[in-house]
Structures are given as structure tokens and as C-alpha cells.
N, CA, C and O of each residue as an XYZ file, in Angstrom:
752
protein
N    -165.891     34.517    -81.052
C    -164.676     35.155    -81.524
C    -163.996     35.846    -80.346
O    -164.608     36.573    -79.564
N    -162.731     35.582    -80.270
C    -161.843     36.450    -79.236
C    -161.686     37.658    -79.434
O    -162.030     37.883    -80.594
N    -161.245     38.861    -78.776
C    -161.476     40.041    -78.585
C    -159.565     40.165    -78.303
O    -158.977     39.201    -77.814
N    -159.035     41.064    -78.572
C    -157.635     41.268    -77.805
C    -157.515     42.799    -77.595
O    -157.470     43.728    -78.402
N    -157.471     42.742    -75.915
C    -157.513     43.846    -75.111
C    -155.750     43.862    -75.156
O    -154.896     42.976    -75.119
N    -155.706     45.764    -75.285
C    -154.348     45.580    -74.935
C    -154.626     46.568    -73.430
O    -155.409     47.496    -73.224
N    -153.929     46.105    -72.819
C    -153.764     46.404    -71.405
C    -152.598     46.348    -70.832
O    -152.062     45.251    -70.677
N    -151.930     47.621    -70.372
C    -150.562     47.959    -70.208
C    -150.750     49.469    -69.368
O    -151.617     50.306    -69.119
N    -149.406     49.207    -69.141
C    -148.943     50.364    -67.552
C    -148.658     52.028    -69.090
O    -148.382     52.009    -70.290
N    -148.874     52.908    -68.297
C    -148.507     53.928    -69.597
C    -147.711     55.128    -68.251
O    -148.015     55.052    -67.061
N    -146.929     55.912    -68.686
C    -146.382     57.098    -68.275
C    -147.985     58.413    -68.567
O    -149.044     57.950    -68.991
N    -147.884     59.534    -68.340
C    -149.044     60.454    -68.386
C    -148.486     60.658    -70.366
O    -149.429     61.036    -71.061
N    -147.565     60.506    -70.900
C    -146.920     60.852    -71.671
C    -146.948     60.210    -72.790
O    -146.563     60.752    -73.827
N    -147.413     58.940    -72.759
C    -147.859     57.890    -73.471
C    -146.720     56.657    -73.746
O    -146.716     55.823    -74.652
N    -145.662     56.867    -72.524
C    -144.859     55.877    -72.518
C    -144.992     54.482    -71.801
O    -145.161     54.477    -70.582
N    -144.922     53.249    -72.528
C    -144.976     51.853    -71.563
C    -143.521     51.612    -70.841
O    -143.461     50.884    -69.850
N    -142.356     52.247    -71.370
C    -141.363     51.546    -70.600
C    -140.359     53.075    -70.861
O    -140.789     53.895    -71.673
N    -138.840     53.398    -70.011
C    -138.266     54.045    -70.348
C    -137.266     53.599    -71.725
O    -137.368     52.448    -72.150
N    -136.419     54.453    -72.307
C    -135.660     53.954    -73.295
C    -134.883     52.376    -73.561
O    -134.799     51.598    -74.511
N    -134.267     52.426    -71.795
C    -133.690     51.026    -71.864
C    -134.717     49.852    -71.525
O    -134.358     48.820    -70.958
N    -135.677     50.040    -71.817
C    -137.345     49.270    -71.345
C    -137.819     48.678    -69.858
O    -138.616     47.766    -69.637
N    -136.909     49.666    -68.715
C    -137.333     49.326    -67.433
C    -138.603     50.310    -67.125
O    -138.964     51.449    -67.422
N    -139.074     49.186    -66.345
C    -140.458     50.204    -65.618
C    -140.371     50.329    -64.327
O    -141.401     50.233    -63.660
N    -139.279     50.539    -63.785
C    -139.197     50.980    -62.488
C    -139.779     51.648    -61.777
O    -139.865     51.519    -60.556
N    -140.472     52.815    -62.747
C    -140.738     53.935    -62.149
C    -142.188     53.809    -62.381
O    -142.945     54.755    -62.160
N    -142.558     52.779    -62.778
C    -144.462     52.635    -62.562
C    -144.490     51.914    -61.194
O    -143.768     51.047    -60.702
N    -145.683     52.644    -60.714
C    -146.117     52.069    -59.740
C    -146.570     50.689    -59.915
O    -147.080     50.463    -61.013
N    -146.467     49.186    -58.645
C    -146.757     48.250    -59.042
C    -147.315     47.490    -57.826
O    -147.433     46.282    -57.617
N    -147.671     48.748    -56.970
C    -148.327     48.062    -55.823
C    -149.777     49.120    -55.643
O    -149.840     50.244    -56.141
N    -150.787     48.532    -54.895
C    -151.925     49.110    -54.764
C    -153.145     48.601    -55.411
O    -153.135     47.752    -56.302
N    -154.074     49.094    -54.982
C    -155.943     48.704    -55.847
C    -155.316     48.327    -57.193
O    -155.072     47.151    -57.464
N    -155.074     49.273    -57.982
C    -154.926     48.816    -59.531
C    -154.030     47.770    -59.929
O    -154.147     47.260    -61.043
N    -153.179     47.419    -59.151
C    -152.278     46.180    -58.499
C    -152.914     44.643    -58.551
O    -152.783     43.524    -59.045
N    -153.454     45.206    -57.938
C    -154.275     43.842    -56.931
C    -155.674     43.552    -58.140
O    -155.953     42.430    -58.564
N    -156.532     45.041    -58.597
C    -157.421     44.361    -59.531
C    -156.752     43.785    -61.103
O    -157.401     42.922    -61.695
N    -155.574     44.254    -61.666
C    -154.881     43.692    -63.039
C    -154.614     42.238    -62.352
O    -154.760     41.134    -62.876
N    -154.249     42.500    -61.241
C    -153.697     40.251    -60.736
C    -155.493     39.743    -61.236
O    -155.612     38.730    -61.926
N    -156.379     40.297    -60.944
C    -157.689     39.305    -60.534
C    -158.166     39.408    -62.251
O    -158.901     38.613    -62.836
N    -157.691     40.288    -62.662
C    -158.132     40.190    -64.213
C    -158.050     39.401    -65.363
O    -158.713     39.302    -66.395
N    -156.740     38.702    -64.756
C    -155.579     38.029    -65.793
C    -156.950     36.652    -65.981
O    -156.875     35.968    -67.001
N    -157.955     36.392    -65.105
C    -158.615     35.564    -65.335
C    -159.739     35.510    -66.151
O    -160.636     34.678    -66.012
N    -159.698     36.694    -67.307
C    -160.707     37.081    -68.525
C    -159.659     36.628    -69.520
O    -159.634     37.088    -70.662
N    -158.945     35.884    -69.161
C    -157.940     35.706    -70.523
C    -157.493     34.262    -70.889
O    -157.244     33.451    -69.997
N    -157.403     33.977    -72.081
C    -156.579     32.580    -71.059
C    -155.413     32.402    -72.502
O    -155.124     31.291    -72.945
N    -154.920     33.556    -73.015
C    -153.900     33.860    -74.430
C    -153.285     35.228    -73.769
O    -153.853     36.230    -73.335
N    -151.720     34.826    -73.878
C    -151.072     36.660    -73.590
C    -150.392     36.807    -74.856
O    -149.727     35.920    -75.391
N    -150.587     37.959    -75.304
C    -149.490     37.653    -76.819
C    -148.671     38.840    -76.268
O    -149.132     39.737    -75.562
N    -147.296     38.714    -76.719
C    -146.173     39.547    -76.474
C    -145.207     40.023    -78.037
O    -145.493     39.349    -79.026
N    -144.428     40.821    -78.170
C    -143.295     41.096    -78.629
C    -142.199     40.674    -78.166
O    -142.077     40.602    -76.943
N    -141.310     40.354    -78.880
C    -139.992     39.960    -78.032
C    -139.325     40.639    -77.140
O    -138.990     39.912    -76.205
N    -138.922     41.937    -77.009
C    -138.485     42.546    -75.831
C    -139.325     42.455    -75.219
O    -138.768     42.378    -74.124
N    -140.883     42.364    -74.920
C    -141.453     42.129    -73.427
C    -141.436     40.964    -72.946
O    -141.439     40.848    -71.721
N    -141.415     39.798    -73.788
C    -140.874     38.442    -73.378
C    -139.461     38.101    -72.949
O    -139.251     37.046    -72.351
N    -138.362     39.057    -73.264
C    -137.252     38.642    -72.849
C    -137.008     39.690    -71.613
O    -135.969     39.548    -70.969
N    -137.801     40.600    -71.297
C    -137.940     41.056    -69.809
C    -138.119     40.274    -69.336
O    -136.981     40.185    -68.875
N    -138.707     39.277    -68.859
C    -138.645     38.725    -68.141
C    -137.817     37.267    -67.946
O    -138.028     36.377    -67.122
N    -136.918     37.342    -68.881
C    -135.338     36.304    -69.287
C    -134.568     36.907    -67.122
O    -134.089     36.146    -66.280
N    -134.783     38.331    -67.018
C    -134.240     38.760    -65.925
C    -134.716     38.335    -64.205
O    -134.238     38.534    -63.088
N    -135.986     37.615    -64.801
C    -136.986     37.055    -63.666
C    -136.743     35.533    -63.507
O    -137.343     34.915    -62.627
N    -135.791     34.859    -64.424
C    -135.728     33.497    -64.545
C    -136.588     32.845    -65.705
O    -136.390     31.670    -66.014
N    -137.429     33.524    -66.267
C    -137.878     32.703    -67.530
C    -136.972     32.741    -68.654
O    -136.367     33.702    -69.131
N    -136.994     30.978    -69.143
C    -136.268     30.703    -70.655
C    -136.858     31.348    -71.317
O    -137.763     32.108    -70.972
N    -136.331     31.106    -72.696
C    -136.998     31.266    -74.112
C    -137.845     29.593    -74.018
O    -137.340     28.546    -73.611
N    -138.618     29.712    -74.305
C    -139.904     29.178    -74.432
C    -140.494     28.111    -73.346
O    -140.986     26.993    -73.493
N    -140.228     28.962    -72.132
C    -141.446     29.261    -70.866
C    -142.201     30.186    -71.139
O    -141.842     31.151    -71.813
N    -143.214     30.059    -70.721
C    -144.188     30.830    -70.067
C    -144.018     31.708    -68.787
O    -143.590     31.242    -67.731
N    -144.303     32.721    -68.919
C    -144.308     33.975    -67.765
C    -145.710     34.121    -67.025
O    -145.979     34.335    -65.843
N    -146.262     33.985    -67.808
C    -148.149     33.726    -66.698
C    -148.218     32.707    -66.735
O    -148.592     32.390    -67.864
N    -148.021     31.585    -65.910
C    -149.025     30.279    -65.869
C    -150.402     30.402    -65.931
O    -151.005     31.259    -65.285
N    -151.033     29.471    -66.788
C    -152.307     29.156    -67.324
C    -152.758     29.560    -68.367
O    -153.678     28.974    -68.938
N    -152.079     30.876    -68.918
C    -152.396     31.231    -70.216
C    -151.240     31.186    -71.458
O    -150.109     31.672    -71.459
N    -151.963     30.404    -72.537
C    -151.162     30.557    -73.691
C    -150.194     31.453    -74.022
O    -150.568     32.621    -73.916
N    -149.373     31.338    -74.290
C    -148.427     32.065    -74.461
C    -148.044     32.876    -76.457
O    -147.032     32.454    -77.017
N    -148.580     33.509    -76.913
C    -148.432     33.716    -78.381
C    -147.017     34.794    -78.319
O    -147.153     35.890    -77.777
N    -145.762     34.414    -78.873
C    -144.255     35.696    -78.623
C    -144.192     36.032    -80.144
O    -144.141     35.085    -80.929
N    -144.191     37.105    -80.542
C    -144.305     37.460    -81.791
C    -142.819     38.154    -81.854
O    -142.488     39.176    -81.252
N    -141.902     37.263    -82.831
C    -140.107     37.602    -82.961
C    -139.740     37.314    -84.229
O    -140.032     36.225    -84.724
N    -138.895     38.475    -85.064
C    -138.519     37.483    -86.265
C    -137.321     37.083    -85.822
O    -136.492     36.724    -86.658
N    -137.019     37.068    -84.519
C    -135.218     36.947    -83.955
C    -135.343     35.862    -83.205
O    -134.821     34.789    -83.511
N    -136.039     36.047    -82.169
C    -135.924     34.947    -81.102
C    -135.967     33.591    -81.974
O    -136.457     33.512    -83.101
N    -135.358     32.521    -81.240
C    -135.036     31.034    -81.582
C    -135.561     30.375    -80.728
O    -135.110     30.893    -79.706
N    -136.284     29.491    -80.386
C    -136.961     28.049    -79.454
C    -137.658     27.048    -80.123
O    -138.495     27.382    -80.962
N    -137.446     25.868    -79.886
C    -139.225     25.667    -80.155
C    -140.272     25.780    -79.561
O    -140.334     25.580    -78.348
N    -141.430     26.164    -80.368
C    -142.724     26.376    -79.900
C    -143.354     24.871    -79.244
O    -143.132     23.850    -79.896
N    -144.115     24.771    -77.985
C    -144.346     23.777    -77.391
C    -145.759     24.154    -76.941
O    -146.193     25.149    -77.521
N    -146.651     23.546    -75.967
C    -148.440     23.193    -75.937
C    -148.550     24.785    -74.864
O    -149.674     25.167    -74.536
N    -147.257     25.607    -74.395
C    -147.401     26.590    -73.579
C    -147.176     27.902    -74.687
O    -147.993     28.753    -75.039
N    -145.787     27.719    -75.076
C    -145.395     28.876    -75.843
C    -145.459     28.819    -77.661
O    -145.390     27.781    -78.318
N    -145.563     29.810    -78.058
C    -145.891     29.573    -79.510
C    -145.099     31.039    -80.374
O    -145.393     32.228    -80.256
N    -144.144     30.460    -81.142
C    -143.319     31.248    -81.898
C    -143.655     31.315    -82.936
O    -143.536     30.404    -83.756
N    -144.325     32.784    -83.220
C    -144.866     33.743    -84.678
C    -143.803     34.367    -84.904
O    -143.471     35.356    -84.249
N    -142.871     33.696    -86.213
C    -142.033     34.928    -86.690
C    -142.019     35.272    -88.350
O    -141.014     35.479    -89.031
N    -143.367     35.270    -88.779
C    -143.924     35.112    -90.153
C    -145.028     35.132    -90.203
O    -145.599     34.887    -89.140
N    -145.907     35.431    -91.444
C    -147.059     36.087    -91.149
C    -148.134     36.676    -90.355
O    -149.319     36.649    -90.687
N    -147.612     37.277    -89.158
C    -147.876     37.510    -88.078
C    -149.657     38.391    -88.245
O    -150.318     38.374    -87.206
N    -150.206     38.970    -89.284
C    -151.416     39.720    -89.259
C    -151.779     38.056    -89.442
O    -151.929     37.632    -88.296
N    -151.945     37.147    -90.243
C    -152.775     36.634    -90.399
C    -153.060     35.523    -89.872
O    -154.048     34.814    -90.063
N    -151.519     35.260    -88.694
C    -151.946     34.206    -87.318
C    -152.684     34.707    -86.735
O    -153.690     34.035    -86.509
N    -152.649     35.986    -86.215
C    -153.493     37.112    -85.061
C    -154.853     36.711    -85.383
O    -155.555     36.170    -84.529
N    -155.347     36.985    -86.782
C    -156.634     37.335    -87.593
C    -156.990     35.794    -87.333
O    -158.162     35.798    -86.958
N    -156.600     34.720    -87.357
C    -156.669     33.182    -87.639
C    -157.268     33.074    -85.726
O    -158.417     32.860    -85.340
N    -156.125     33.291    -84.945
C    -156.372     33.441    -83.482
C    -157.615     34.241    -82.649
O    -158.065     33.952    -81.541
N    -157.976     35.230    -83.460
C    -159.082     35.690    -83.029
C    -160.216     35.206    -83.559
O    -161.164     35.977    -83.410
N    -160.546     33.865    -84.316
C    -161.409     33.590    -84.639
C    -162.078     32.306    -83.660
O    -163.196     31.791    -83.653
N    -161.116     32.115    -83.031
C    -161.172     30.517    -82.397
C    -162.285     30.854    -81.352
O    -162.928     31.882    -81.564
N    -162.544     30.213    -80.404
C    -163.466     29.870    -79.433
C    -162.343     30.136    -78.011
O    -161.149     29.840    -77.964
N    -163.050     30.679    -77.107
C    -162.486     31.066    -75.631
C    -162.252     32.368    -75.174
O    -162.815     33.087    -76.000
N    -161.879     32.874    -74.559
C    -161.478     33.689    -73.392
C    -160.526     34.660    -74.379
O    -159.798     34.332    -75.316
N    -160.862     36.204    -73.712
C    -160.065     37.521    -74.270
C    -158.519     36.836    -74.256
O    -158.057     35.919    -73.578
N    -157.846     37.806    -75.451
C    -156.358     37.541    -75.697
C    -155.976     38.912    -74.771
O    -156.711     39.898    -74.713
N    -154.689     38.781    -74.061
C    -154.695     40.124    -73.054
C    -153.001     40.158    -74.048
O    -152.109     39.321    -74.183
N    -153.169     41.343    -74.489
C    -151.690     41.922    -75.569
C    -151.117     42.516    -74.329
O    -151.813     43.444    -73.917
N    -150.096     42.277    -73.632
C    -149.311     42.749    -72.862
C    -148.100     43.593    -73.434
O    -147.530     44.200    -72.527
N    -147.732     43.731    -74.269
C    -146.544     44.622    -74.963
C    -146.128     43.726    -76.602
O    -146.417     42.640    -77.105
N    -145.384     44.812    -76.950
C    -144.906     46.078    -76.709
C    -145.141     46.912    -77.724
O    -145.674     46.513    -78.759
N    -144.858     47.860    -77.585
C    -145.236     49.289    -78.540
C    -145.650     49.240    -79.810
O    -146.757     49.566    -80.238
N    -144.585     48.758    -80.496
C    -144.577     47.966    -81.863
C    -145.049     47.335    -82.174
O    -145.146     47.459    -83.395
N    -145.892     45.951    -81.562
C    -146.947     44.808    -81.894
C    -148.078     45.683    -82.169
O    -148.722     45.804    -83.211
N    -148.259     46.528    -80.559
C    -149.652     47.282    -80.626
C    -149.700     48.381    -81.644
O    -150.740     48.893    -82.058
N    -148.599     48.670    -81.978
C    -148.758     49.711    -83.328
C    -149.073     48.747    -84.327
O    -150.134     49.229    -84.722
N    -148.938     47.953    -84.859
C    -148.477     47.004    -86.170
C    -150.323     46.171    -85.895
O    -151.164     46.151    -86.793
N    -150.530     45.641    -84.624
C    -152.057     45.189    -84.844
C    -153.229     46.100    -84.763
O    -154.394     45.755    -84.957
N    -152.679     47.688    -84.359
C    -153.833     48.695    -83.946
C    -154.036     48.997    -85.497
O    -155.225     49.161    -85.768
N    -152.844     49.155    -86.996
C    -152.885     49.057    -87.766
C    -153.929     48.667    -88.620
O    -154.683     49.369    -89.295
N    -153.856     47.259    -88.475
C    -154.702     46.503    -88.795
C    -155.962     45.850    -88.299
O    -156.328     44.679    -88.398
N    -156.746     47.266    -87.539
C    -157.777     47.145    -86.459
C    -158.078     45.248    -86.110
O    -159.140     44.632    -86.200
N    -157.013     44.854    -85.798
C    -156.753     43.596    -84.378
C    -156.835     44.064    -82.998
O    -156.948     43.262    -82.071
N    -156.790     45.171    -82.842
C    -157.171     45.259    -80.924
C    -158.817     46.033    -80.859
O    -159.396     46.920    -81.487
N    -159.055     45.342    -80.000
C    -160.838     45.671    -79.965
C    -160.251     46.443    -78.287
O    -160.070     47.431    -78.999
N    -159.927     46.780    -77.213
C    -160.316     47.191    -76.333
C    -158.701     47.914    -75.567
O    -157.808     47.076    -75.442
N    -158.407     49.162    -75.158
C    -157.312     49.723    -74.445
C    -157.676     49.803    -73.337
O    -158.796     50.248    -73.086
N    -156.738     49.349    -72.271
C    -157.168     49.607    -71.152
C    -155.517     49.783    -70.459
O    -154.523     49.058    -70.447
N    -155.852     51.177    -69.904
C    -154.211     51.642    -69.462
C    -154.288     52.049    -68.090
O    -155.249     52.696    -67.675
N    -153.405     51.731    -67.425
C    -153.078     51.979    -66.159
C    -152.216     53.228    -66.255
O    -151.031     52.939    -66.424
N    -152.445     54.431    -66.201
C    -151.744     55.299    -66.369
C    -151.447     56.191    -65.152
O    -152.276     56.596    -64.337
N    -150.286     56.399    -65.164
C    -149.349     56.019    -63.703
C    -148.976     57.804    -63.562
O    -149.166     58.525    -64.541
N    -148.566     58.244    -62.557
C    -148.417     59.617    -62.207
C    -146.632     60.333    -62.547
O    -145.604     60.533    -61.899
N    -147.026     60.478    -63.674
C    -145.035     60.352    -63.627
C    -145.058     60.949    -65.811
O    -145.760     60.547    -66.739
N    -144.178     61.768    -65.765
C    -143.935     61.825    -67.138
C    -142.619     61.471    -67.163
O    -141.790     61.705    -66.284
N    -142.404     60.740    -68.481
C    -141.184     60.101    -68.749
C    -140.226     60.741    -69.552
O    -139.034     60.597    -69.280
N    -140.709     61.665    -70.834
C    -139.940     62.298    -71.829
C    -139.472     61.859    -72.758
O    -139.012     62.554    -73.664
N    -139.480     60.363    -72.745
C    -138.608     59.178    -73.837
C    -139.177     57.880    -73.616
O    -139.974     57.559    -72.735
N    -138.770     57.307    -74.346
C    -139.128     55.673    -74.104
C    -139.910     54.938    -75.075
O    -140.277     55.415    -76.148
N    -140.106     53.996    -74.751
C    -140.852     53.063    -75.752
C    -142.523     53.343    -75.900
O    -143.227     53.168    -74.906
N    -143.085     53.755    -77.092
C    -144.272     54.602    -77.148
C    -145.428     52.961    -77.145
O    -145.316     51.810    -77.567
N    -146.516     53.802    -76.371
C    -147.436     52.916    -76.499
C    -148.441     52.378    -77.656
O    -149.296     51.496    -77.574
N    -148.128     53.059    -78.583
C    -148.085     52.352    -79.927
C    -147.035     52.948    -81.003
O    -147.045     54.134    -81.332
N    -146.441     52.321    -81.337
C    -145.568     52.518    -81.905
C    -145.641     52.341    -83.377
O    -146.254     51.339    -83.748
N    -144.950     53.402    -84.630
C    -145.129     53.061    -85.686
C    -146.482     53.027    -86.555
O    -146.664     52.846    -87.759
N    -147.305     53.254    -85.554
C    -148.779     53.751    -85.685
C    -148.936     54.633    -87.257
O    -148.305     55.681    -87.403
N    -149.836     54.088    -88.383
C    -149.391     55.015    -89.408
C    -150.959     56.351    -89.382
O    -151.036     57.474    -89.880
N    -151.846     55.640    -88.674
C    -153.030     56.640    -89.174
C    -153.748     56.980    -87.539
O    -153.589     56.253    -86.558
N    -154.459     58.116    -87.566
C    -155.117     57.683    -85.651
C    -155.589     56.571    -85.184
O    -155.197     55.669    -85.925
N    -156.104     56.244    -84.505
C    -156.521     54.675    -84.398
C    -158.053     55.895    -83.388
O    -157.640     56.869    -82.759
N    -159.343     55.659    -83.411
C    -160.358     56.357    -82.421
C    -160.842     55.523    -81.269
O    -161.280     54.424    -81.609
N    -160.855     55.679    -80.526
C    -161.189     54.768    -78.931
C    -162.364     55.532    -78.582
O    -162.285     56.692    -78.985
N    -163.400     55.264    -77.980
C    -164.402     55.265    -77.245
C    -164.050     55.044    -76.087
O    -163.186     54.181    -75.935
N    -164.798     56.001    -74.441
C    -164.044     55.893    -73.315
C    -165.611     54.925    -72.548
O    -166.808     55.148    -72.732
N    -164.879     53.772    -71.621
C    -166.398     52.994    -71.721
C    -166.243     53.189    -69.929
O    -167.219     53.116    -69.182
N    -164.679     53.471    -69.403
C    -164.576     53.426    -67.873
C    -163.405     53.989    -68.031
O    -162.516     53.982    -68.882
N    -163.792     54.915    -66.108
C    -162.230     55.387    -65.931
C    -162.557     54.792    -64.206
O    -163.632     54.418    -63.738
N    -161.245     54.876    -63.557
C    -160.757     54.871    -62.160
C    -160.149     55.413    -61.791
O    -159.228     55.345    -62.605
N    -159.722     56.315    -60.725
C    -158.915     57.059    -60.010
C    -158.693     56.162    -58.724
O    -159.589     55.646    -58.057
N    -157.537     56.088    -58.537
C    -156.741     55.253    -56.969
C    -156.109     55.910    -56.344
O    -155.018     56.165    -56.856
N    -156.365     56.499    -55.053
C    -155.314     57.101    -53.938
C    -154.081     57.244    -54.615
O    -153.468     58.310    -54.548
N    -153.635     56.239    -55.289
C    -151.897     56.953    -55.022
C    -151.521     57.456    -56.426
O    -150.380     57.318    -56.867
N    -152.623     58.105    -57.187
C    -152.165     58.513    -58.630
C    -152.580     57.957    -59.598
O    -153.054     58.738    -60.424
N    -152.626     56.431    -59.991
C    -152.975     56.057    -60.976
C    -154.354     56.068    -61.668
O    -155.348     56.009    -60.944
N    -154.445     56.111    -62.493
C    -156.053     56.265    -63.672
C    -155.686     55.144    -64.178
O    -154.533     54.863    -64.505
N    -157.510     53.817    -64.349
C    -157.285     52.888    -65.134
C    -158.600     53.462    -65.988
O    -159.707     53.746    -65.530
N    -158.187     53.537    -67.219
C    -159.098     54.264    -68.640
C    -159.160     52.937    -69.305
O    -158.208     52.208    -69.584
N    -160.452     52.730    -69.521
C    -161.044     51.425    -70.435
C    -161.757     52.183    -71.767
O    -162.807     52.815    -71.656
N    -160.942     52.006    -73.192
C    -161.618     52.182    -74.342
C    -161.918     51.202    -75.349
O    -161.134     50.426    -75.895
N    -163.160     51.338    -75.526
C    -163.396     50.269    -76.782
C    -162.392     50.785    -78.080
O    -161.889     51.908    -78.111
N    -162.228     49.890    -78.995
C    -161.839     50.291    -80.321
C    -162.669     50.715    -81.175
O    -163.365     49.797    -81.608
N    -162.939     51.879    -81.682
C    -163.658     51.814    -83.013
C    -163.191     51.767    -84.075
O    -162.291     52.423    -84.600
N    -164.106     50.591    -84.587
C    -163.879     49.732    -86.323
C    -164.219     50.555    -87.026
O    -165.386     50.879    -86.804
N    -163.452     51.435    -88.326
C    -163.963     52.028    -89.306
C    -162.839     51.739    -90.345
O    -161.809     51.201    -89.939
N    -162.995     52.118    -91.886
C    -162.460     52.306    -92.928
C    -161.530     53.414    -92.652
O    -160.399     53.461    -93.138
N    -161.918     54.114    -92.033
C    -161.041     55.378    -91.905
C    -160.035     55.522    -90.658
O    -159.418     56.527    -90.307
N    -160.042     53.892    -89.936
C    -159.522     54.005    -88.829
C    -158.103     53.009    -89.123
O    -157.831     52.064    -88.383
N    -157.276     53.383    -90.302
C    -156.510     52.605    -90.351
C    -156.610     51.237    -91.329
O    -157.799     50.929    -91.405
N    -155.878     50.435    -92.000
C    -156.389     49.449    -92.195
C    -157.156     48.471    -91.970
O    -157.103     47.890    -90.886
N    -158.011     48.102    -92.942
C    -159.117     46.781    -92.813
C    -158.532     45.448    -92.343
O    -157.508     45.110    -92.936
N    -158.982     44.632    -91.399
C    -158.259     42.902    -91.153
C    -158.093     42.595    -92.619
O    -158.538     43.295    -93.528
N    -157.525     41.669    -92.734
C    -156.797     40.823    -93.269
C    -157.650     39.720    -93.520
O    -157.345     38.921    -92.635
N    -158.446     39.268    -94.140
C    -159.381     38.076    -94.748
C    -158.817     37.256    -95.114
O    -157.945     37.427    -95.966
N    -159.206     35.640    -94.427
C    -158.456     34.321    -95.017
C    -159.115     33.766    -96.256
O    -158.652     32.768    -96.807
């Protein structure tokens, strides 16, 4: 069974992006840099929200390219339009119980790259087994929350931390599964 780590840049504040969803102001060079590049190879599924997939519309990717080569691509939109093809794959309908369907398969961690709202909406429905945040030296005051819409606490267990010369903390938490941690998955 697959596991889906969400792993994302955070403000000290608990922000992933500012209001207009640039991250300018995270750091994106250094150790924690260089080890998230070597990581991407525990994965071989990125699932996104649509504003973090159409960030990168500004980098030259279409609607339904791929932004990491080699890993699946899952874009969770009830807006976006493409067709889904053997790279990219458009969820814009029952989205708990593709996730729940996807984590059952055979292979390599799903790495949830954004955004706020997915990870609120699957932390919900205890779908993320592992947080792991790069949390960057900088408070933001606003912006797009790193889980968003969140209705109950969600409890993390701390399994690793890192400190890097130039500020950043990478904090690795397991998820803990309980009744009381939010809604139960979704059974096929």
C-alpha cells in the first residue's frame, strides 16, 4: 500500500505560499535544496491541486504536462479542462475515493506537493500518513494555509528534525490514525 507524504516549503507561520501564491520569499537554494531534489526518488506519484499545477503554467508547462518527469502526475480540479493521458491524470469527481483507490495499488510513496486545500480536504479524511516541512526563516502574516479548511486537529508524531546554516528546519511527522483524529477513510 502507498503512503502519501505531504511535503512542502512552510513560512514559521504555517504558510505554503503568500496570498497571490508566490514563494519568492522561501528559500530555494542550499542542503535542504539539494536533499528534497534527491528525494523526489521515494516517489514515483505527485498529486497536486490546481493552483499548484497551474504555477507552474509560468515555467512553460501545459495543462496536461507533467512538471516532474518520471512521476505520475494525479491534478485534483473541478475547473481545469485537458485530457488525462499515461503522464497526467484529471480527478475532478470523487476525489476521497480515487485517493483511497490510489493508495491501495503497489509502488513507491505518493509525494502531495500542494496545496492547502487538498491537504486540508485529505488530512480530513486521514489520507496523508507522513508531514514533512521545510520550514523556512521568515513569517508571512497571510497566505495560503498549510492545511486549509481543516475541520478537526489532525495529531502528528515528530520522527526527525534538521537544522541548515541558513535557517531552514526540515520536521518529519508521522500521521496519527485515530477516530478522534478527524474522519475515518472512505471504504470501497
Amino acid at each position: 500500500m502507498k503512503k502519501i507524504v505531504y511535503y512542502i516549503a512552510s513560512s514559521i507561520d504555517g504558510y505554503i505560499a503568500d496570498v497571490n501564491g508566490g514563494v519568492e520569499r522561501f528559500l530555494m537554494e542550499g542542503a535542504h535544496a539539494d536533499e528534497f531534489q534527491q528525494s523526489l526518488n521515494e516517489y514515483d506519484t505527485v498529486l497536486m491541486g490546481r493552483k499548484t499545477y497551474e504555477f507552474g503554467f509560468q515555467y512553460g508547462i501545459k495543462p496536461g504536462e507533467p512538471a516532474y518527469p518520471g512521476l505520475r502526475h494525479i491534478i485534483v480540479s473541478g475547473t481545469l479542462k485537458f485530457d488525462s493521458n499515461q503522464y497526467v491524470q484529471l480527478v475532478n469527481d470523487e476525489v476521497i475515493a480515487y485517493i483511497t483507490r490510489l493508495k491501495k495499488q503497489a509502488g513507491k510513496s505518493i509525494w502531495l506537493c500542494g496545496g492547502g486545500h487538498l491537504a486540508g480536504l485529505l488530512a480530513q479524511h486521514q489520507l496523508i500518513d507522513e508531514v514533512i516541512l521545510k520550514v523556512n526563516p521568515i513569517v508571512l502574516g497571510q497566505g495560503i494555509p498549510l492545511f486549509a479548511g481543516l475541520e478537526s486537529p489532525l495529531t502528528l508524531q515528530a520522527t526527525q528534525h534538521t537544522h541548515y546554516k541558513n535557517g531552514v528546519s526540515l520536521l518529519k511527522y508521522e500521521v496519527v490514525k485515530s477516530a478522534t483524529n478527524g474522519v475515518m477513510p472512505v471504504k470501497d
